[in-house]
N, C-alpha and C positions, 0 to 999 in steps of 0.2 A: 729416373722415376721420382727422387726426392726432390728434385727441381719440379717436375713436372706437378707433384703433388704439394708443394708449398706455394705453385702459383694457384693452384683451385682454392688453396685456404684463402689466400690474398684477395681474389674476386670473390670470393663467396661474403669473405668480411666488408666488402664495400655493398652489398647486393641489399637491394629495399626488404626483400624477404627476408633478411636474415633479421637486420633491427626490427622489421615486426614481428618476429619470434622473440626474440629479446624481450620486447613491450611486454609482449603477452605472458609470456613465463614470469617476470619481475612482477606483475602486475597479480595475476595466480599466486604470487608468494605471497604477496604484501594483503593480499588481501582474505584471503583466504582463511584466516585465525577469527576477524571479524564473523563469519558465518559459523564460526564453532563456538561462536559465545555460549557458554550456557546452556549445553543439551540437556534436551529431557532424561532424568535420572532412567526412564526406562530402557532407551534408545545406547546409552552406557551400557548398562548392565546384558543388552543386546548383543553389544560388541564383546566384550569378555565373556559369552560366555561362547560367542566362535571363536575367540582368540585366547592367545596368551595374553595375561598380565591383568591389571584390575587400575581402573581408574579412567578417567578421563584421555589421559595419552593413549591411552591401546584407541580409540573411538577416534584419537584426533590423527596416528597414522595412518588406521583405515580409511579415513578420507582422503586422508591426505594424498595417499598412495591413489586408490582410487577415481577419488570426484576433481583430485586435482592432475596430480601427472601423469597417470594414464592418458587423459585428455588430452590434456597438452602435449605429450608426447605421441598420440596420433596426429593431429594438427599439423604439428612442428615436422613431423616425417614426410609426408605428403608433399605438405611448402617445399621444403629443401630437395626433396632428391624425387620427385613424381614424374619430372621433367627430362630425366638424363637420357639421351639419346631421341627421346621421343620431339625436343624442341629441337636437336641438328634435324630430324626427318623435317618436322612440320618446315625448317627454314628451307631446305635442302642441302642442306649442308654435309648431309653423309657420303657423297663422293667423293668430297673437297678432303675431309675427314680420313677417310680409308685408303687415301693416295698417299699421305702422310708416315715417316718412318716409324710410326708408333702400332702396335699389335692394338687389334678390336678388344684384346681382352682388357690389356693395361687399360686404355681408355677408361673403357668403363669403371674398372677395378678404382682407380686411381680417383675418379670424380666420385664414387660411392665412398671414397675411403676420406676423400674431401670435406663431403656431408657429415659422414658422421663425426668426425673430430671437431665442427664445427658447434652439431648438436651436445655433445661431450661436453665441449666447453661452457657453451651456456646453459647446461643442467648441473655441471659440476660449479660452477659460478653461484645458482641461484642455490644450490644445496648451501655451499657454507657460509650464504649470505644469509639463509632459514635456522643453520647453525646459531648465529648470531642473536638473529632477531625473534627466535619462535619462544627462549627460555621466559622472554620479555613477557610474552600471550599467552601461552599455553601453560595450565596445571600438572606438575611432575614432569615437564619433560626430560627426556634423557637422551643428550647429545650423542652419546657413544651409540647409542640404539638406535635411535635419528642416524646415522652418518654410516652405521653396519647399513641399515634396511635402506638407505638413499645408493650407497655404494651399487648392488646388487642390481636393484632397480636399474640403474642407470644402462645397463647390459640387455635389460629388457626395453624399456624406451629406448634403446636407441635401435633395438630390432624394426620399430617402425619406420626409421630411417634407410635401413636394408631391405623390407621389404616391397615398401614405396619406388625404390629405386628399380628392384629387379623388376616388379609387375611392367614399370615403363616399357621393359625389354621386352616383354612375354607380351604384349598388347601392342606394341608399337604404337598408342596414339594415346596422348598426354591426358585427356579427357575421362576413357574410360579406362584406365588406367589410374586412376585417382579416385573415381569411384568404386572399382572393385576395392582396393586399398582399402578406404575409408569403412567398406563394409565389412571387409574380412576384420581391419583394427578395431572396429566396435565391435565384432562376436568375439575375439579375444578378449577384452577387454570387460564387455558385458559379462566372461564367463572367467575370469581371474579367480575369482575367489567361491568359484561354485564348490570343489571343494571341499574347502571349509564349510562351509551352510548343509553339505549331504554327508559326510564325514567319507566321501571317496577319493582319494587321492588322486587313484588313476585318472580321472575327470580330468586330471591338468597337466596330464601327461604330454598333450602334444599343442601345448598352449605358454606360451613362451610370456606372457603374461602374470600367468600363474606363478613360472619358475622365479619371476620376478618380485614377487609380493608373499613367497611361501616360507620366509621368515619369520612374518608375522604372528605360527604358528608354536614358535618360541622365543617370544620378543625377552623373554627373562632369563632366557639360560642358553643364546645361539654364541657363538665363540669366532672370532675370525675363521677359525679351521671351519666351520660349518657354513661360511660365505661361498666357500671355493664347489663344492657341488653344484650348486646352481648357477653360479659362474662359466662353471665347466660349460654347463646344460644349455646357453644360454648363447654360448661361442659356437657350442654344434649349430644351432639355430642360423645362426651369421653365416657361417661357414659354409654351410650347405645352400641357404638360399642365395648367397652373390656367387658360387658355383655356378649355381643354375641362369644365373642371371649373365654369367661371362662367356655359359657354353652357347647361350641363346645370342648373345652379342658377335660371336666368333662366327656365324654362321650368317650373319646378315651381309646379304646385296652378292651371296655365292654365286 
């Protein structure tokens, strides 16, 4: 299996989709500080008062989080793993496939587990490359805060990864399969931080979004010990939906 799995990393790092996630993410990094020039003092004072902390950085993680890697990390999940399974059907390739001494589940398991490491890397890559460059841009930043709230996150981005992958299974055609994706990762997404704006928590209960960005709600006093819940929360999340995705793969072409 760790053969098996170091050869998906190897093609996936050659694959054109993967450097245009790459482009895209660097590019969202580097650019993104320029759109946070100078916000309106009101539009601040907005942010802290749904959030923790006072200044300009509590406004510039909420976007950050938000208008930038949320985004991106829909995008970037869809590209990478939208495909699994559904482009061996479109080739036909699933006979040739299931003949093969390998279980339907590993398969799947192993090429989802491909994607995500791959996404991992280049959101772990572009965080401490923001590490670097954001103290440069941005007013008060704080890297340890930055790097807690990027951590976390990243568990939730890369849920779009795992869910991308499974719908393939659950839809069997790449197409719409990629659309439902895309609209289920914009209602999460669009509904992250509801929330905070109604003061109900429950509201992000079963929004793996949420769990991702619900830091934010003590940017000044969260502790690594308080990373690990939504961590937790966020592996159920993984967990359960490539379950579903492997019980679904295990039953094809019965």
């Amino acid at each position: 299996m760790t053969t098996f799995l170091g050869q998906e990393v190897r093609t996936l790092l050659r694959a054109r989709r993967v450097k245009v996630i790459a482009a895209v993410v660097l590019y969202a990094l580097l650019a993104f500080p320029v759109a946070m020039k100078r916000p309106p003092q009101s539009v601040v004072d907005l942010a802290t008062g749904w959030f923790d902390g006072d200044g300009s950085f509590t406004l510039f993680m909420f976007a950050y989080l938000d208008l930038n890697m949320n985004k991106v990390a829909a995008f970037s999940g869809i590209i990478l793993a939208g495909g699994i399974i559904a482009d061996e059907r479109a080739r036909g390739e699933l006979p040739l496939l299931w003949s093969k001494p390998v279980t339907r589940t590993r398969y799947f398991l192993v090429r989802l587990t491909g994607a995500l490491a791959l996404f991992a890397l280049i959101y772990t890559t572009a965080t401490l490359i923001g590490a670097l460059y954001y103290p440069t841009q941005v007013s008060g930043f704080d890297p340890a805060v930055y790097l807690g709230m990027a951590t976390v996150h990243l568990f939730a981005a890369g849920y779009a990864v795992t869910l991308a992958g499974t719908m393939g299974v659950l839809l069997g055609r790449k197409i719409p399969a990629m659309l439902i994706s895309l609209l289920t990762l914009s209602a999460f997404v669009g509904m992250a931080f509801l929330p905070f704006y109604t003061g109900s928590s429950w509201l992000g209960w079963f929004n793996p979004f949420y769990h991702g960005v619900s830091l934010i709600g003590r940017m000044t006093t969260f502790t690594p010990v308080d990373m690990l819940g939504p961590i937790a929360v966020l592996l159920v999340f993984h967990v359960v939906t490539a379950a579903l995705g492997a019980w679904k793969v295990s039953r094809e072409e019965q």
